[in-house]
N, C-alpha and C positions, 0 to 999 in steps of 0.2 A: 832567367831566374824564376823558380816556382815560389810565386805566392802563399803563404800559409793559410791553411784554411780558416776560414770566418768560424771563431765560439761564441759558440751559441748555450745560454743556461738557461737549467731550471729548477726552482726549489722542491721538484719532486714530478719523476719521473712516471712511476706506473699510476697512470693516471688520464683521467679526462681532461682538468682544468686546463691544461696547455695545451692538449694535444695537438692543436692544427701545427706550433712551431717546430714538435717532435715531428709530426709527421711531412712538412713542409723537405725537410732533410731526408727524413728514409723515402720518402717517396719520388724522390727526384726533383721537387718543385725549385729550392735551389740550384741544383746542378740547372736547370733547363731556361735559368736567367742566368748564365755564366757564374753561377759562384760557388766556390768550394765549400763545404761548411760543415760543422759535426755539432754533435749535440749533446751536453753533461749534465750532468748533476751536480748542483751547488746546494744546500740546506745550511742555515734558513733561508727564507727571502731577503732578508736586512743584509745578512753576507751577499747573497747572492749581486744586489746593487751596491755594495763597496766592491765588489771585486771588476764592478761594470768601471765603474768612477776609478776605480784603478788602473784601470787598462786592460786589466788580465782579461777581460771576456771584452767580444764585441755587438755583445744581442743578448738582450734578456727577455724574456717572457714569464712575466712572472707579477702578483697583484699588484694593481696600478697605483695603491696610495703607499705601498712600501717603497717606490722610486726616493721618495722622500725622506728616508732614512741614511742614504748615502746622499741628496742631490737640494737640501735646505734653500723651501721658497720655491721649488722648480727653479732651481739653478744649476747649468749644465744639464739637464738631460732632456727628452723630450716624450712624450707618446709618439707613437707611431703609426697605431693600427689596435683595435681592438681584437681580441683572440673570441671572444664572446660577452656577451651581454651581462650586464648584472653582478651581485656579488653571489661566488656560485660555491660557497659552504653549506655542508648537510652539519646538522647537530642528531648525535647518535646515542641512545641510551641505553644500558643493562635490558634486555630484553623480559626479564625477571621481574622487572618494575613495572611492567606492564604500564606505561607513560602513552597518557593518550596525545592525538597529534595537533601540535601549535600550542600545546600545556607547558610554557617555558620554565613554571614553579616549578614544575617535577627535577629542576638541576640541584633543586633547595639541600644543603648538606652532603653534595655528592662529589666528587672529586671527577673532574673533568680533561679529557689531552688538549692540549693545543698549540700547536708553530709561534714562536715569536713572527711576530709582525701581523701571521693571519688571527691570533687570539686578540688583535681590539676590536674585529667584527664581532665576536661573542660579547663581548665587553661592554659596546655601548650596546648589542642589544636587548641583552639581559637589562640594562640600564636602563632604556627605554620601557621595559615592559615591567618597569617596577623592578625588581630583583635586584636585591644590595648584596652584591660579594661576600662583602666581611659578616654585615648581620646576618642573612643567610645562613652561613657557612658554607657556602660553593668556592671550591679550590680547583681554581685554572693554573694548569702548568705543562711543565714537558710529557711528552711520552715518553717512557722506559725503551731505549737503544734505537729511537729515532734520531739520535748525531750520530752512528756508528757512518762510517763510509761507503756512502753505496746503496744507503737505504732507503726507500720511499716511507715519505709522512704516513700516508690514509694508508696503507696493506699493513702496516706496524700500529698505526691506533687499532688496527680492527686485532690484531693478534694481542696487542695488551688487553682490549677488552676482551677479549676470550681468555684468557690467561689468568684474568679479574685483578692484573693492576690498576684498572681504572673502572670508573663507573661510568663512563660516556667518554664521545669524544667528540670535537670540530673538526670536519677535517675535507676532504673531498669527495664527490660521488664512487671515485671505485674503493676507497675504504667501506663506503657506505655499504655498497653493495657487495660486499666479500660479509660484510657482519651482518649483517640480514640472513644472506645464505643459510652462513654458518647457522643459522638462530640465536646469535648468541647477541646480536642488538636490534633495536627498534629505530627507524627514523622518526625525529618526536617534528622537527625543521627541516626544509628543505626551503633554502630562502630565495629561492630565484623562482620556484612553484609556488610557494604558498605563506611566503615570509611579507612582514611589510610592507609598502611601497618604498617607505623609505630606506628601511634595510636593504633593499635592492640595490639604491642606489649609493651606496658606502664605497665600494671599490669594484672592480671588475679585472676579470686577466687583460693584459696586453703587453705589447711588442714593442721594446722601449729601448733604444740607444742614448749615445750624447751626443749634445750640441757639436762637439767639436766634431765627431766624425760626419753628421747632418753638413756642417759645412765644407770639411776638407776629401768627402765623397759621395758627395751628392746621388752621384748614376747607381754606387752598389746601393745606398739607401732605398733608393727608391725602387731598386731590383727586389731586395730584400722584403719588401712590403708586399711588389707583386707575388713576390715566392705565396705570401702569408695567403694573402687575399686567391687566389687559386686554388690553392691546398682546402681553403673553408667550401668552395664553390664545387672542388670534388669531388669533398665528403656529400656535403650534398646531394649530390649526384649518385654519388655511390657507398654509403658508410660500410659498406663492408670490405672496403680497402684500410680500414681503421687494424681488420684482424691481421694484416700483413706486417702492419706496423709492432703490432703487440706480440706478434711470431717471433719476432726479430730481437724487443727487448723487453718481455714480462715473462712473467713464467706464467703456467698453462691455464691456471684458472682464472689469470685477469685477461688474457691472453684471448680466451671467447670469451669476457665478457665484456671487452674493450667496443667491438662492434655496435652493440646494444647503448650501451649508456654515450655514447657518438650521437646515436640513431637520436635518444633521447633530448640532446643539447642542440642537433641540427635546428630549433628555430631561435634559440642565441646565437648561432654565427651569422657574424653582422660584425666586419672592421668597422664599421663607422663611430666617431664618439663624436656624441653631440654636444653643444654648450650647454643643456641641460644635465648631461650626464657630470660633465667637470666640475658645473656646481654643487652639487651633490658629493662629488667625491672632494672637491675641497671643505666642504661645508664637515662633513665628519672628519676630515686628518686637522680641522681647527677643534672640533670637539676632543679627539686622541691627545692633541697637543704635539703633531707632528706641521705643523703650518699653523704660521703666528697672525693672519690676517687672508682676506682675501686675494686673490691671483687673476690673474685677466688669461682667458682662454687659449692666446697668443703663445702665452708665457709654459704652457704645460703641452700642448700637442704642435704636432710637426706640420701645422697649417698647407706649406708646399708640396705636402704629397698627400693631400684628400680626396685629389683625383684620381687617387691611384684606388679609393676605395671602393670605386665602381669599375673596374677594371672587367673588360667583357672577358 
């Protein structure tokens, strides 16, 4: 009997933020640890981990304090592998405003996109840097036809901001850089270069199952990792295997410039998550009001396959 192939999601596809788990599958890296596996689109993130917790999928990749929105306390799910470093949101502004960089007052009265789940990175950091929402008047919400099916987040903020439904947006580097292009936005944040320290340490991408399958399949788990951890070690080696990937499922202009912003993130690829990084990311989902107390490191990553993160 043929096994069904392992689902694998992600809350937005043409893109960099996930890409080693997208490319782990087009690239062979699963197939070449025995596992079958395909790769979808789930929007938003929050769905994306109810539909983990539900069964429906079996691999999420997707930011690490949304886990917590389907999985209360770090219960039931686990980290598994870091996809990269850091919290890796661009904030993108009307090009017109001429907003200079790390000026986060410049959002002051402007109407901004952003993903449920990824918009409490904006949230507490606007917070932090002073900036009050309401007195303000800065309005964070959806993007215009980013639920439609099938659509990616950041290639849809960059088209509403070119379209001038929005005055900015959060969202990910190849939005980022589709709206620069075009000239029609500015990066004012890029928070993983030039954000914070602490803002850094809010959430990061990763590679997250449940407990239950961590225990009733240990061998694919830990296959699944090495898929991860490979695929980063590749790119590496060669990020212009990134354009094969983008051949296959972007259309043509994020397509070349998928390779590049790869190139770009090549010194965030790093599975490892440290007990510094956990605290940190627990430390803001108790500020969001997504975790009611602190969590012991055990309780949130998949401890028995850390060895897998140095995988020659």
């Amino acid at each position: 009997m043929t096994r069904p192939a392992l689902r694998i999601a992600v809350p937005d596809l043409i893109s960099n933020s996930y890409f080693p788990a997208v490319a782990a599958v087009e690239l062979g890296f699963f197939k070449s640890e025995g596992l079958d596996a395909t790769i979808e689109l789930l929007f938003p993130v929050p769905k994306t981990m109810e539909a983990l917790r539900d069964g429906q999928l079996d691999y999420v990749a997707g930011a690490a304090h949304a886990t917590l929105y389907a999985f209360p306390e770090w219960r039931g799910a686990k980290l598994l592998a870091a996809l990269a470093k850091h919290m890796y949101w661009l904030l993108v502004l009307r090009a017109d405003l001429h907003a200079n960089r790390g000026d986060l007052n410049a959002v002051k009265g402007l109407r901004i996109g952003a993903a449920p789940g990824v918009d409490l990175g904006l949230r507490r950091l606007l917070a932090e840097a002073g900036v009050d929402e309401a007195l303000d008047g800065v309005q964070i919400g959806p993007v215009p036809g980013a639920t439609a099916a099938g659509v990616s987040f950041g290639v849809t903020a960059a088209k509403a901001l070119e379209e001038g439904a929005l005055d900015g947006f959060w969202a990910n580097a190849m939005g980022a850089e589709v709206a620069v292009r075009r000239g029609v936005g500015t990066v004012v944040l890029d928070v993983r270069r030039d954000g914070p320290p602490a803002a850094q340490g809010y959430t990061f991408p990763a590679f997250v199952t449940t407990e239950r399958r961590i225990a009733e399949q240990p061998d694919q788990v830990a296959a699944a990792v090495r898929a991860i951890v490979r695929t980063q070690q590749a790119l590496k080696a060669d990020p212009e295997r990134a354009t094969e990937v983008g051949r296959r499922l972007f259309g043509a202009t994020e397509a070349d410039l998928i390779a590049e912003l790869i190139r770009r993130d090549l010194p965030f690829y790093d599975p490892k998550i440290s007990e510094p990084t956990v605290a940190s990311l627990n430390a803001f989902a108790q500020h969001m009001g997504l975790l009611s107390g602190p969590v012991v490191y055990e309780q949130v990553v998949a401890t028995q396959l850390r060895d897998l993160w140095t995988t020659p």
